[in-house]
Each structure stands twice: as structure tokens, then as C-alpha cells.
PASEBA-1860 file (N, C-alpha, C; in nm, 3 decimals):
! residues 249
1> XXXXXXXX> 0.693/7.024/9.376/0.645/6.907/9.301/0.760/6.808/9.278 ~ 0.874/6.844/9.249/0.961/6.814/9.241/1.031/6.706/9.368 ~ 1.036/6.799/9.447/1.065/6.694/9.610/0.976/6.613/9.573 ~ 0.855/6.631/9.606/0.730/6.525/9.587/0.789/6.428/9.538 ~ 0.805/6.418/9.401/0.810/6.335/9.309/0.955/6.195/9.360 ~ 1.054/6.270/9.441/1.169/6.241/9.480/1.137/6.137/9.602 ~ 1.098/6.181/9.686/1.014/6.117/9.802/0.955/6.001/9.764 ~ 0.846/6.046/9.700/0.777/5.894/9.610/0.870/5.776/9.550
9> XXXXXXXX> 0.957/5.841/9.476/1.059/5.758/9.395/1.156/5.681/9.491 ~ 1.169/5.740/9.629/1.271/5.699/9.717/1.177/5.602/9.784 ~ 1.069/5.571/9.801/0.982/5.504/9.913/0.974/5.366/9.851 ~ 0.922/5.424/9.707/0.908/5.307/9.573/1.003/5.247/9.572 ~ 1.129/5.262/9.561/1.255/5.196/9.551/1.271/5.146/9.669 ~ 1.262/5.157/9.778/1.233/5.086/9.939/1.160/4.955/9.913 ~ 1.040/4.972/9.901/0.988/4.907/9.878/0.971/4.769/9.832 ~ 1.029/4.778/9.700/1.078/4.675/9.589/1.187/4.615/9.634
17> XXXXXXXX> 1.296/4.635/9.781/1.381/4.525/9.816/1.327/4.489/9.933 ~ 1.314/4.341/9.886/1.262/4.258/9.997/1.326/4.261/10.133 ~ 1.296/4.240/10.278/1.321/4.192/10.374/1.336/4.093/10.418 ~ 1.472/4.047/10.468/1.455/3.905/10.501/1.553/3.899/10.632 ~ 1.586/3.830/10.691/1.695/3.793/10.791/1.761/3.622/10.801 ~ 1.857/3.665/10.730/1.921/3.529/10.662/2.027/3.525/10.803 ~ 2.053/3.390/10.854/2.153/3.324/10.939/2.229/3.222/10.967 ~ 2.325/3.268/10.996/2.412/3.077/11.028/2.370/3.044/11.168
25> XXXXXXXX> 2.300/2.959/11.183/2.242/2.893/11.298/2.343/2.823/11.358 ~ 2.456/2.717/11.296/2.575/2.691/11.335/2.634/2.621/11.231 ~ 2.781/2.592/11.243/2.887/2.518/11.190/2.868/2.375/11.183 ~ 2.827/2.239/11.116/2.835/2.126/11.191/2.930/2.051/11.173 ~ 3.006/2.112/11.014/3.131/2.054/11.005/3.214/2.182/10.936 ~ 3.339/2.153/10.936/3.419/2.037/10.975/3.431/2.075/11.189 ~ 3.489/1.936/11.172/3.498/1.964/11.327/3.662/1.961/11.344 ~ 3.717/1.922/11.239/3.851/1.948/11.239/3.907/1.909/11.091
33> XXXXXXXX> 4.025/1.909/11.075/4.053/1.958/10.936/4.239/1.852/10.941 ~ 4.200/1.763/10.867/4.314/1.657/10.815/4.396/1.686/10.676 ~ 4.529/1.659/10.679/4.613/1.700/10.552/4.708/1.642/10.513 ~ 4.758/1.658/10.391/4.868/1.558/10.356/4.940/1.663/10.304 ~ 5.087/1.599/10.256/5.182/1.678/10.164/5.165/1.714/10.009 ~ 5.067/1.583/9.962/5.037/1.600/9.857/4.918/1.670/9.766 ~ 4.828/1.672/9.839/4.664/1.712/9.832/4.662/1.824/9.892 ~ 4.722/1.841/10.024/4.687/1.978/10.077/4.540/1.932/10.183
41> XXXXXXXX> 4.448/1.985/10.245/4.385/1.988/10.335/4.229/2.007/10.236 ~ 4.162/1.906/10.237/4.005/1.901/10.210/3.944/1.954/10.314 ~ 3.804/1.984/10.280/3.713/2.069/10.396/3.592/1.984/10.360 ~ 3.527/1.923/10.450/3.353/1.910/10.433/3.314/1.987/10.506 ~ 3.246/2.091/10.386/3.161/2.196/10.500/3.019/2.161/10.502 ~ 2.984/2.214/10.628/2.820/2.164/10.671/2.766/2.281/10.761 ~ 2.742/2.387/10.629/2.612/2.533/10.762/2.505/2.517/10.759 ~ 2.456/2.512/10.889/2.331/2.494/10.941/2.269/2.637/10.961
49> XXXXXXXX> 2.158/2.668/10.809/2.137/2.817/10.776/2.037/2.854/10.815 ~ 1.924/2.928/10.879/1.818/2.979/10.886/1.759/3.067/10.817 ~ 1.596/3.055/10.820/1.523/3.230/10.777/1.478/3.270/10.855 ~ 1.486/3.351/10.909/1.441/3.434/11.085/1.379/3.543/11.030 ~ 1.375/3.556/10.856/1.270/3.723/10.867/1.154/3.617/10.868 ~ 1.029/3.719/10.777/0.932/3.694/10.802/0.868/3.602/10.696 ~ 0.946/3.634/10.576/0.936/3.642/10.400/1.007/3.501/10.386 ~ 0.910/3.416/10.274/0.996/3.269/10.234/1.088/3.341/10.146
57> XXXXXXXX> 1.228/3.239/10.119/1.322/3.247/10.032/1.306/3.139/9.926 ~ 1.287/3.215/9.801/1.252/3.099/9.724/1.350/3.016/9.657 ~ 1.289/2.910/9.606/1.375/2.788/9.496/1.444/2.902/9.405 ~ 1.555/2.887/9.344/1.657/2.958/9.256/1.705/3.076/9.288 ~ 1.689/3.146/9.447/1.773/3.250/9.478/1.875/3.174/9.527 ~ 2.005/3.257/9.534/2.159/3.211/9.559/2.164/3.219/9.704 ~ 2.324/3.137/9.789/2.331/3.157/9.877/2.472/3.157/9.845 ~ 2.543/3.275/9.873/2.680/3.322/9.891/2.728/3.302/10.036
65> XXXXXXXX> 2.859/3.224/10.030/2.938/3.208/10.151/3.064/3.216/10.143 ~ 3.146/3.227/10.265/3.248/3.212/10.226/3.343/3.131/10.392 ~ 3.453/3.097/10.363/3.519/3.054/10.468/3.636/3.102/10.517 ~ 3.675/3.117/10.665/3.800/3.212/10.704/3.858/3.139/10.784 ~ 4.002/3.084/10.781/4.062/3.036/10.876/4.164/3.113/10.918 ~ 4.141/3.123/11.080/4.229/3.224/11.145/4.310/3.139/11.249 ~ 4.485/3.177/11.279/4.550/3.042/11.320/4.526/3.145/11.488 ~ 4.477/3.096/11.592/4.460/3.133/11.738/4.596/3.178/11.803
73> XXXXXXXX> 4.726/3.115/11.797/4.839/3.160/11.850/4.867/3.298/11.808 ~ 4.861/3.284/11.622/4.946/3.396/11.564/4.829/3.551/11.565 ~ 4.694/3.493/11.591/4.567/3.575/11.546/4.591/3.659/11.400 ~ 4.620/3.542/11.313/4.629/3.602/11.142/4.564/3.518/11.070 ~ 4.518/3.588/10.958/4.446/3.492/10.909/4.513/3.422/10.808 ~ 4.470/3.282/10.810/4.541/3.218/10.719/4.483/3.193/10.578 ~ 4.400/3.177/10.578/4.322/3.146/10.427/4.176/3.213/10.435 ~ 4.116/3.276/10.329/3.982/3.283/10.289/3.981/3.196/10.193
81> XXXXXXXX> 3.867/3.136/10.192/3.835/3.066/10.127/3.687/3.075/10.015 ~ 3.645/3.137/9.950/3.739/3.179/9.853/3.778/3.306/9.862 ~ 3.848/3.408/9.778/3.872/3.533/9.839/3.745/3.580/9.771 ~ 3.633/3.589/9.684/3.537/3.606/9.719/3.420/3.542/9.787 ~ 3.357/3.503/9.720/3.207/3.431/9.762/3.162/3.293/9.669 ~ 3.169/3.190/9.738/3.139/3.062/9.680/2.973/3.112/9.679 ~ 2.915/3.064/9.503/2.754/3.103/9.515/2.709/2.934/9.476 ~ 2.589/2.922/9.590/2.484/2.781/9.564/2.367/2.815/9.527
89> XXXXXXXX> 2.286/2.737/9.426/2.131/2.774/9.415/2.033/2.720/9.528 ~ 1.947/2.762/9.570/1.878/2.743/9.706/1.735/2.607/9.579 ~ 1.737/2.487/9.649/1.695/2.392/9.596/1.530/2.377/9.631 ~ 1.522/2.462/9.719/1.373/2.452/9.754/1.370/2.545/9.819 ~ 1.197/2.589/9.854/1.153/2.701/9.926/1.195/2.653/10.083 ~ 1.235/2.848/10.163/1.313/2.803/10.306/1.171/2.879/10.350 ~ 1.079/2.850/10.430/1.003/2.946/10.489/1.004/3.016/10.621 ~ 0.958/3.121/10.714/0.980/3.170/10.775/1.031/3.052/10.902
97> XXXXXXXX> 1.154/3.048/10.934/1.189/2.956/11.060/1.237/2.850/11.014 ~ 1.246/2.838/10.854/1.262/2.722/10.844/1.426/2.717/10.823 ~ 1.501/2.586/10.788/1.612/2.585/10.769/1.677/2.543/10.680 ~ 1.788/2.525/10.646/1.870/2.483/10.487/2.031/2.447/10.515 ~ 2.085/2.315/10.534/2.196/2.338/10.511/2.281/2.331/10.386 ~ 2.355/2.371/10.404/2.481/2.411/10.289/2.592/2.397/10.304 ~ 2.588/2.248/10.220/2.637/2.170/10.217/2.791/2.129/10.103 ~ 2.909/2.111/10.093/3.005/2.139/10.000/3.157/2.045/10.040
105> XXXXXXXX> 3.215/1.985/9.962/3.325/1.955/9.944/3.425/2.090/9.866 ~ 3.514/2.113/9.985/3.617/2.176/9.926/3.788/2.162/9.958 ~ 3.842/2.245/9.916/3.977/2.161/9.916/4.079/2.287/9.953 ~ 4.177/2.269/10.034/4.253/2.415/10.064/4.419/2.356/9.982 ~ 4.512/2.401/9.858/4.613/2.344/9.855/4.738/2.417/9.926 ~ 4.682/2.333/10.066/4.840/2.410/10.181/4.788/2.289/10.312 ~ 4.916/2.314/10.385/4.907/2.204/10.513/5.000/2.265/10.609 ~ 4.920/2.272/10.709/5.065/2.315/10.837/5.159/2.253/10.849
113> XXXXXXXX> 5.283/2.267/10.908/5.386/2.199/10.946/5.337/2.134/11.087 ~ 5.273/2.225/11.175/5.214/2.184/11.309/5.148/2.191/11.297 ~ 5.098/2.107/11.391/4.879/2.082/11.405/4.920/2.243/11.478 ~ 4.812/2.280/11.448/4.751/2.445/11.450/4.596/2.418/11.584 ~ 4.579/2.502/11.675/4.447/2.584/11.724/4.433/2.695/11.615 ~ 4.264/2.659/11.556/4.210/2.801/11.438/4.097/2.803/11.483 ~ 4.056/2.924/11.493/3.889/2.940/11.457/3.826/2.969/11.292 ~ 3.763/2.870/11.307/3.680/2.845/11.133/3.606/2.946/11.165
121> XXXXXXXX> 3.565/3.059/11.044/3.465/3.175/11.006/3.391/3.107/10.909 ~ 3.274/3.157/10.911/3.191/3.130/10.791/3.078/3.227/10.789 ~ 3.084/3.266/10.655/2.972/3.418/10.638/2.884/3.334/10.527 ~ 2.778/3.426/10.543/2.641/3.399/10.472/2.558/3.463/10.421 ~ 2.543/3.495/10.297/2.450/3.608/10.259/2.302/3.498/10.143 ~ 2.217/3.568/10.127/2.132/3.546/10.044/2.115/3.603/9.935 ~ 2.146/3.647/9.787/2.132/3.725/9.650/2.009/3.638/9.617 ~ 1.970/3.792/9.541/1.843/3.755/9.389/1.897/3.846/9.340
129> XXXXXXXX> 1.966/3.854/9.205/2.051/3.918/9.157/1.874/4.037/9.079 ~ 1.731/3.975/9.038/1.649/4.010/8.957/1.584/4.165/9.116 ~ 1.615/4.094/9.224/1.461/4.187/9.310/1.574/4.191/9.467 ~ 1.684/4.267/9.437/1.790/4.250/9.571/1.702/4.219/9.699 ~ 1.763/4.159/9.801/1.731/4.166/9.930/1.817/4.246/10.023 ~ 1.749/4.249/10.148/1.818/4.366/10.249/1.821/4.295/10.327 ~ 1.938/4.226/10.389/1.854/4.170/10.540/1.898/4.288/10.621 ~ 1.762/4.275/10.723/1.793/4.330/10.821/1.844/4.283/10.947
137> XXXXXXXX> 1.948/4.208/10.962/2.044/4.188/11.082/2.139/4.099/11.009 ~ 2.241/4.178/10.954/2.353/4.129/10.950/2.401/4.068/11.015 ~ 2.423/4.082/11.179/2.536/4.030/11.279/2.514/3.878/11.296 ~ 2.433/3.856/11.229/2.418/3.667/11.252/2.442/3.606/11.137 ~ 2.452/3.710/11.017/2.519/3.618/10.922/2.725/3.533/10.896 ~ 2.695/3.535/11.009/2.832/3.492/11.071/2.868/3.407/11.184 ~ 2.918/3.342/11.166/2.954/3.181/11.301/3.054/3.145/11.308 ~ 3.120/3.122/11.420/3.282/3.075/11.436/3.298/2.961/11.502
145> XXXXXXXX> 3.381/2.909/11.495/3.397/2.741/11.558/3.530/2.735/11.609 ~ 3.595/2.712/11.672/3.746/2.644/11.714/3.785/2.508/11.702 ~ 3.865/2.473/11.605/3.892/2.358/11.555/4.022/2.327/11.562 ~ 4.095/2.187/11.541/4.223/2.169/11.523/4.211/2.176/11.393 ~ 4.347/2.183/11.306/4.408/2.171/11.201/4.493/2.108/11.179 ~ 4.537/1.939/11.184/4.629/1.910/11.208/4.693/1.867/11.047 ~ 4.839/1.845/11.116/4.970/1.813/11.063/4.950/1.682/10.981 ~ 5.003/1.680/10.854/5.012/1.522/10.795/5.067/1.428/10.874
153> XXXXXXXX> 5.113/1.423/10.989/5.186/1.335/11.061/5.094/1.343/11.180 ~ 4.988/1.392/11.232/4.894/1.419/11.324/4.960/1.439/11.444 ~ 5.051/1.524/11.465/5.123/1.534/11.586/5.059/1.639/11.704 ~ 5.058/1.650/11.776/5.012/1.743/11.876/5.032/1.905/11.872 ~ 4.917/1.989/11.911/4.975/2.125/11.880/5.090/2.138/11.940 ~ 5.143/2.241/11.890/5.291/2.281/11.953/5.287/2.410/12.021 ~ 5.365/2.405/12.135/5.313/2.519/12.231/5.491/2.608/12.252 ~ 5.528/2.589/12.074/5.680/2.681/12.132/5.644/2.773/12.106
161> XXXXXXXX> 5.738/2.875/12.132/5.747/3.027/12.175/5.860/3.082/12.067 ~ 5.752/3.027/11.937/5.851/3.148/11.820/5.738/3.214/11.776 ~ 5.848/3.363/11.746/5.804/3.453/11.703/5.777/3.442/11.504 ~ 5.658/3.447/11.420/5.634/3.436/11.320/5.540/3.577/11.251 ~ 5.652/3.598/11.154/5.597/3.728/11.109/5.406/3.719/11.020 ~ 5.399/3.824/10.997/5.268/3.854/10.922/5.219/3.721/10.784 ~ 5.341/3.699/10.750/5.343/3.573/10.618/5.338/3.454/10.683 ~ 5.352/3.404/10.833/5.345/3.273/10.905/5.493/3.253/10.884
169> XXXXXXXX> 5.605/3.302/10.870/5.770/3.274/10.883/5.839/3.325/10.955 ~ 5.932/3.283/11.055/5.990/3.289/11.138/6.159/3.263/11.087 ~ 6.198/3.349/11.114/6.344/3.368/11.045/6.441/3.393/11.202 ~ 6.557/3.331/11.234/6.665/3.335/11.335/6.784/3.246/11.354 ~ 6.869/3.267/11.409/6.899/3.374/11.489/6.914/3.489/11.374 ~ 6.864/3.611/11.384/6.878/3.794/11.315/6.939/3.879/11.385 ~ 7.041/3.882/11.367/7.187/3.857/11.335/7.203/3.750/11.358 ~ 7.300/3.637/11.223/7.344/3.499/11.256/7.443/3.532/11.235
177> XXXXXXXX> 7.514/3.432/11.258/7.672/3.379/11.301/7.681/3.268/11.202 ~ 7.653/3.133/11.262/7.710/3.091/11.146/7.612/2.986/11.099 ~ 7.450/3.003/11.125/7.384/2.932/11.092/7.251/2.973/11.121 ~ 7.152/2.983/11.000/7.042/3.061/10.976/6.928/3.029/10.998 ~ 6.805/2.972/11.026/6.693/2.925/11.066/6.589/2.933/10.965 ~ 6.505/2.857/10.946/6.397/2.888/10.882/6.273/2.835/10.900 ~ 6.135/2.866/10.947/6.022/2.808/11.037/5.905/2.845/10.957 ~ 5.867/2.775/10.902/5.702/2.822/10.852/5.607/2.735/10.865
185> XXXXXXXX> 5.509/2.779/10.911/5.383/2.749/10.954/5.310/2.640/10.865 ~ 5.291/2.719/10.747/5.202/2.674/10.628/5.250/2.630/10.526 ~ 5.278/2.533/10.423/5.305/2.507/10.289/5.195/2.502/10.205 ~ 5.231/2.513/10.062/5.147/2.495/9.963/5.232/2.329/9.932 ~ 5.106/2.329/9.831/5.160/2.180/9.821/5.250/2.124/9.706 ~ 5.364/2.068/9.730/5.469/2.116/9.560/5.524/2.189/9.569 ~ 5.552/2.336/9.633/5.546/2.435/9.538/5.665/2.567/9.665 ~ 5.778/2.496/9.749/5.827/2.592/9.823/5.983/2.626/9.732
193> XXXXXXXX> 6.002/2.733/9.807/6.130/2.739/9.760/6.210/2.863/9.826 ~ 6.336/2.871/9.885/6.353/2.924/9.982/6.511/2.966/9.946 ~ 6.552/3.080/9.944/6.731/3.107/9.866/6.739/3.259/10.013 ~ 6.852/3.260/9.978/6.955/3.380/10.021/7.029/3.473/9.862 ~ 7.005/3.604/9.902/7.040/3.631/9.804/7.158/3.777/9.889 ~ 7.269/3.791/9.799/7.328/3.899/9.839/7.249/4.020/9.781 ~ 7.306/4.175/9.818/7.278/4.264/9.776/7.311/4.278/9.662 ~ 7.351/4.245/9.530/7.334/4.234/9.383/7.254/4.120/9.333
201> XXXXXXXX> 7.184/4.037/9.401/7.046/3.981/9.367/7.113/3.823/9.296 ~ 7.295/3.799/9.387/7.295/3.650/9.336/7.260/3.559/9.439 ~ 7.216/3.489/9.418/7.201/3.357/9.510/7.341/3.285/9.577 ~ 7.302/3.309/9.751/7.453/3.288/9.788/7.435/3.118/9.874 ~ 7.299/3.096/9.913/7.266/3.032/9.940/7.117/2.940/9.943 ~ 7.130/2.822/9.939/6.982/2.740/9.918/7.010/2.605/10.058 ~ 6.888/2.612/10.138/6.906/2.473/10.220/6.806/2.367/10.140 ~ 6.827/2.247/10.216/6.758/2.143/10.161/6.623/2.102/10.199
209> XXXXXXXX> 6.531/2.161/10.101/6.413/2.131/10.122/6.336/2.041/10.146 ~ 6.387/1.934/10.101/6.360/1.791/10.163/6.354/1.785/10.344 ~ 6.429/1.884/10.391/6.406/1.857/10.511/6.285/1.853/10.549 ~ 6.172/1.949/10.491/6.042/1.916/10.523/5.959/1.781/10.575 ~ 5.977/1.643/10.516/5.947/1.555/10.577/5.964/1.494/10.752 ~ 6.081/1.583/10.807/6.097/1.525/10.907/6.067/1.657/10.973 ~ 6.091/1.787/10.959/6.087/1.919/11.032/6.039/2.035/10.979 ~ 5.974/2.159/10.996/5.954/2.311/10.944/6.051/2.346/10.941
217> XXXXXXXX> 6.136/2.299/10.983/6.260/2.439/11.039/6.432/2.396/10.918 ~ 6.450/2.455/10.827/6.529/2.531/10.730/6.694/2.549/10.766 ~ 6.754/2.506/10.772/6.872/2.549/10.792/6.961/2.597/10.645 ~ 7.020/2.704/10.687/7.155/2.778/10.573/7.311/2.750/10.679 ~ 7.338/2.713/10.594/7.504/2.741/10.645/7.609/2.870/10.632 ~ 7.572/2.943/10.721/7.613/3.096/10.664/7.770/3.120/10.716 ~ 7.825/3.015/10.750/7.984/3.040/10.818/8.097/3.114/10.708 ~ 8.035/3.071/10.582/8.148/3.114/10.506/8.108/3.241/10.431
225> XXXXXXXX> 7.981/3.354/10.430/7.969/3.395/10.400/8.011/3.539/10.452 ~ 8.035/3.633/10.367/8.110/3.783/10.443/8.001/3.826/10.503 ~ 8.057/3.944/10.660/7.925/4.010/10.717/7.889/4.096/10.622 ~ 7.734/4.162/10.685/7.673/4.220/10.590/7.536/4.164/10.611 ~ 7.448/4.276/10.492/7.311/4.220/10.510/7.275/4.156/10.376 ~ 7.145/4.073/10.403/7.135/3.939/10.271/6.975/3.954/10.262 ~ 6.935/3.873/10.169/6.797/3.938/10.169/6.778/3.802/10.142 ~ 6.682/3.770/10.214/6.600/3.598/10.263/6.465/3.616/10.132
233> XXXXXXXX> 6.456/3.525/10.067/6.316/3.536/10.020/6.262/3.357/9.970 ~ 6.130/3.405/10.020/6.080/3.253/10.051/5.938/3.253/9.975 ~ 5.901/3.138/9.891/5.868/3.140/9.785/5.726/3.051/9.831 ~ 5.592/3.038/9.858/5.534/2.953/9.922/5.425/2.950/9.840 ~ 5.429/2.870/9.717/5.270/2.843/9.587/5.302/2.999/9.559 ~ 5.187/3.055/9.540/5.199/3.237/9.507/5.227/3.346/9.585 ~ 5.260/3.304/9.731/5.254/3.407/9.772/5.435/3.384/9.830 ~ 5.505/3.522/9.805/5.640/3.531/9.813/5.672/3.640/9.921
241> XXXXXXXX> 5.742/3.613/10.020/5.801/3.707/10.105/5.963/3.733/10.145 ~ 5.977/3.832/10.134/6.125/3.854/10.164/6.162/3.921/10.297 ~ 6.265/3.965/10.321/6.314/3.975/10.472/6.459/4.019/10.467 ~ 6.500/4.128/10.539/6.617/4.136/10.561/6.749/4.063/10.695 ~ 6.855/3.978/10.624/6.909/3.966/10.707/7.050/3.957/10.764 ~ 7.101/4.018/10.864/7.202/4.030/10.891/7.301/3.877/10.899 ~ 7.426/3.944/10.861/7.514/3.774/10.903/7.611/3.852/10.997 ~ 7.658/3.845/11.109/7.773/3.882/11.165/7.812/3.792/11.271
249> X> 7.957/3.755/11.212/8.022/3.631/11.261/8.105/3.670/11.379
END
């Protein structure tokens, strides 16, 4: 009686979540992505969403999304956007086939140094927080685009051949001699800051950040410093990375 009762309770609960098959039909914007030093990089996004189950989606269920920019050279990702789920209220009934875009001004505060090749991600789900839904085919709640990303100075992608770690920074010559490198991809906006520190944690060196207006690339003057190893740490809005590095003259 017992099973019985279990069975029933499991079918019942089936039951009561709706079916639907929610999709990104496609991307229509952005088709590329403009930035400054000061603002950082705006987004007009524009998903072109479908209902492919069978079931209308009604006025006041949510539509959760989110956005992923991945840079094509480095294949890392550079930003989610948000790191969870931006939620919209659905403004009218979507019925079977029918469509909805979703539609949003948003704002990223960071800008490449180089116009960038990325592929834009964008995921899509449907919530009723009161009567959950299930869709059944995930694999289309997802669409990718290849876009530029360009540079506040709109310069052309760049097709050099440096190596840039997991954080988008590129640190060389490792081992230097008498002059240190510094290359990053991405800035926040305001907000870098970039030192040498010895192994008792003083600051042995700082380059001039201002160089940013004309170049990515960082120079230290390490001629006068003793060999040995130094610990690089580079400060970019919140996210901070360090690095070990050799000086031998």
C-alpha cells in the first residue's frame, strides 16, 4: 500500500510541472561591442526567444538570462554577465510558436587594450517561481554569435603571438635582465594598478600607468635591482593576480 501510495505521489508531482520548450532562436544584437576608458563597454542586447513546446507562457512568468563573453585567440572566458541570471517579467502571453524578444541595455565596466575576436553566449531559461517548469530540450536554450570587441581607439585586431596567462596577462621577458614587460588584455575602468614586490612584501618597483593611453604593454626598470625572484602583482577593478618573477642580469 505503501509503494502504491509513493508511485501516486511521484506521478502527481510530475504532473504539476508544466512542459514547455523555451529557445534562443538567435542573437540580433549586439553585432559588435564599442568602448571607452571611461565608461567601460555598453551592450544592447536583443534575443530573439521562442516557445517551441506546446503550452502558452503566460504574462508575469520570468525570463532568466544571462551573457558570456569568450575572447577566440585566448579561448577564456572573459566576462559573465551577470555571474548569475539577469530576471525580466514576460509582458504578454508567448503562445505555442510564438516569439518574444528580450530586450536590455547593459553595461560591462572593462575595455580591451586590443580590438578582440569573441564569441557572445547567451542562455535562456523560463521560471514560475508558484508552478516550476521543465523544459524539455535544454540544448537550444543557448546561442552564440562571433563578434568584434573593439578598442577605444578602434584599431584592428591584433594578430601577435603573446602568450597570456589564465587572468588575460602576459608577463616577459621571465627571466629579465634589465627590463620587465607587462601586457593585458582587459582593464577595468579607473581602477589598475600594477607593483613589484620583493620577497619581504616591499614594493621595489611601480611603472607608469599612464602609459595606457598610448599602449597595453607596462614597462619596470629592473637594471638596478639584485637577482633573485620578485613577485609581480597586478591589481585589475577586483580581480588581483600575482606571478612569480625571476630577475637575472
Amino acid at each position: 500500500m505503501k509503494k502504491i501510495f509513493t508511485l501516486l505521489f511521484i506521478t502527481i508531482s510530475t504532473l504539476t510541472i508544466a512542459q514547455i520548450d523555451w529557445a534562443i532562436k538567435s542573437i540580433k544584437e549586439p553585432t559588435e561591442l564599442e568602448s571607452n576608458t571611461s565608461t567601460g563597454t555598453p551592450i544592447k542586447v536583443n534575443l530573439e526567444c521562442e516557445n517551441r513546446g506546446s503550452s502558452t507562457i503566460f504574462t508575469g512568468d520570468t525570463i532568466g538570462y544571462q551573457l558570456i563573453l569568450i575572447d577566440l585567440k585566448t579561448n577564456g572566458v572573459i566576462a559573465r554577465i551577470p555571474n548569475g541570471l539577469y530576471l525580466k517579467v514576460i509582458t504578454e502571453d508567448i503562445p505555442s510558436g510564438g516569439t518574444y524578444d528580450v530586450t536590455e541595455n547593459l553595461s560591462l565596466n572593462s575595455y580591451p587594450y586590443e580590438s578582440r575576436d569573441i564569441r557572445l553566449g547567451a542562455l535562456s531559461y523560463i521560471i514560475d517561481r508558484t508552478s516550476p517548469y521543465m523544459d524539455s530540450d535544454s540544448s537550444n536554450n543557448a546561442a552564440f554569435v562571433d563578434i568584434t570587441w573593439w578598442n577605444p581607439q578602434r584599431w584592428n585586431v591584433s594578430v601577435e603571438d603573446i602568450v597570456y596567462n589564465s587572468n588575460n596577462i602576459a608577463v616577459f621577458p621571465n627571466p629579465a635582465n634589465d627590463q620587465l614587460n607587462v601586457k593585458l588584455l582587459f582593464a577595468e575602468c579607473n581602477a589598475l594598478a600594477i607593483e613589484l614586490f620583493d620577497l619581504t612584501g616591499k614594493v621595489v618597483a611601480v611603472p607608469n600607468t599612464n602609459q595606457f593611453s598610448i599602449t597595453n604593454q607596462y614597462t619596470f626598470d629592473v637594471s638596478d635591482l639584485n637577482k633573485g625572484v620578485y613577485i609581480l602583482k597586478v591589481t585589475n577593478g577586483m580581480k588581483v593576480s600575482t606571478s612569480k618573477v625571476t630577475i637575472s642580469h
